[in-house]
N, C-alpha and C positions, 0 to 999 in steps of 0.2 A: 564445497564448491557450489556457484551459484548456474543458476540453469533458466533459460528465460525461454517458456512454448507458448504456446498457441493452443487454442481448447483441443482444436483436431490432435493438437499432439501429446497433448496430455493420455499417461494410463489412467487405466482404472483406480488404480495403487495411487497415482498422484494425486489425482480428484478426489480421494477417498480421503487423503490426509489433509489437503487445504481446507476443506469443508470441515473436515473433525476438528482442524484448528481455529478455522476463521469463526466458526459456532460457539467453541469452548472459549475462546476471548468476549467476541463481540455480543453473544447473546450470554451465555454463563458470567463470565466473570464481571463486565459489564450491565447485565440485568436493562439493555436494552434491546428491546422487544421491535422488529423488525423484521422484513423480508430481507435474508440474510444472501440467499443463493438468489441470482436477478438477471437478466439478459444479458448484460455487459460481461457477463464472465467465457459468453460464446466471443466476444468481438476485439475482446482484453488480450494483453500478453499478463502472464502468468510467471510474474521472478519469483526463483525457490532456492531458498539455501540448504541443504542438507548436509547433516554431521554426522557420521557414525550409522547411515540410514534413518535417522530421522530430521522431520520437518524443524528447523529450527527458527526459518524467517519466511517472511511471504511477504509481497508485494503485485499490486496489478496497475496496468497502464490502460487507461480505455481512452482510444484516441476517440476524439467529438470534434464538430464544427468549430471552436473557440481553443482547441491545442488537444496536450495530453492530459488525461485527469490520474493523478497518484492517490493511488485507494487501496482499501484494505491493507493498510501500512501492520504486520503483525511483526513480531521477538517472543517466540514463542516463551513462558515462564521460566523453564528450566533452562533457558540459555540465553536471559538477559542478564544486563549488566557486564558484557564484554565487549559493545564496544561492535555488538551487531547491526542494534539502530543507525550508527552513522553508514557501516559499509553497505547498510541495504539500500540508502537514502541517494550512497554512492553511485549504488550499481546501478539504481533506476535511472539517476538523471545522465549515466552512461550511455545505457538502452536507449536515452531518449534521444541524447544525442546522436546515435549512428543512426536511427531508424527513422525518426522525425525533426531534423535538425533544424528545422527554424520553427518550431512548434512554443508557443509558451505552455510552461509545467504548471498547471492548477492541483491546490490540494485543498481539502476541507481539513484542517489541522484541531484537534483538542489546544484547546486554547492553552492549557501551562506549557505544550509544544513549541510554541511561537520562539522564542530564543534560539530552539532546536533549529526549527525549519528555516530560521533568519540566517544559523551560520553558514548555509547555503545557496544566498541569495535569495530568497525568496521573501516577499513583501506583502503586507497584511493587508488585505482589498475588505476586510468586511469589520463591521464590529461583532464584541461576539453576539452569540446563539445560542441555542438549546438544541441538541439532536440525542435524540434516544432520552434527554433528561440531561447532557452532557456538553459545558459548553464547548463551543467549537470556533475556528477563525476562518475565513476563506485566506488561502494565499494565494499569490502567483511567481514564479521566474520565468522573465521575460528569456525568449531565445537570444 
């Protein structure tokens, strides 16, 4: 079931696993070196899939001047390859719709994503990048 808070509403238990996950992906498994935990996680909404009690997916929405930004897109290890990537990708531009509805979705996407992020409308605004060492694309979906 997916669960979408707000930092005030986040437990301790919650905060405890996003962070053990967002870390063991984006710093661990990735080997990019980073300020991992950042202000936006107070102002974000906070989507969490949980299976069985555990974290299985993670996504955050931080609204800015210029729409919503889709970050920290996670499927944690032992529960990819089902088909999570897309329902998490679902839920957020869900979220976005009820809560920000004429908002455009910006994403900083790993660029072999790009196919991914396109089957949801979303359009390549950047060439790519380097982030962490990793190339990456800017997207957008317009409201």
């Amino acid at each position: 079931m997916w669960s979408i808070k707000k930092f005030d509403e986040l437990s301790t238990d919650d905060l405890f696993e996003i962070y053990k996950l967002r870390v063991s992906i984006f710093v661990v498994e990735q080997e990019c070196h980073h300020q991992e935990v950042d202000d936006n996680d107070k102002v974000c909404l906070h989507g969490m899939k949980w299976v069985n009690g555990k974290l299985a997916a993670y996504f955050r929405l931080i609204p800015k001047e210029d729409g919503i930004h889709l970050g920290r897109v996670i499927v944690a290890p032992s529960f990819r390859n089902r088909g999570l990537g897309r329902e998490l990708v679902q839920t957020a531009l869900k979220e976005c719709q009820l809560k920000f509805p004429n908002a455009t979705v910006h994403a900083q996407a790993q660029a072999y994503l790009k196919l991914f992020y396109s089957s949801f409308g979303f359009k390549t605004t950047s060439n790519i990048y380097l982030m962490g060492g990793i190339p990456h694309i800017d997207m957008e979906l317009q409201a």
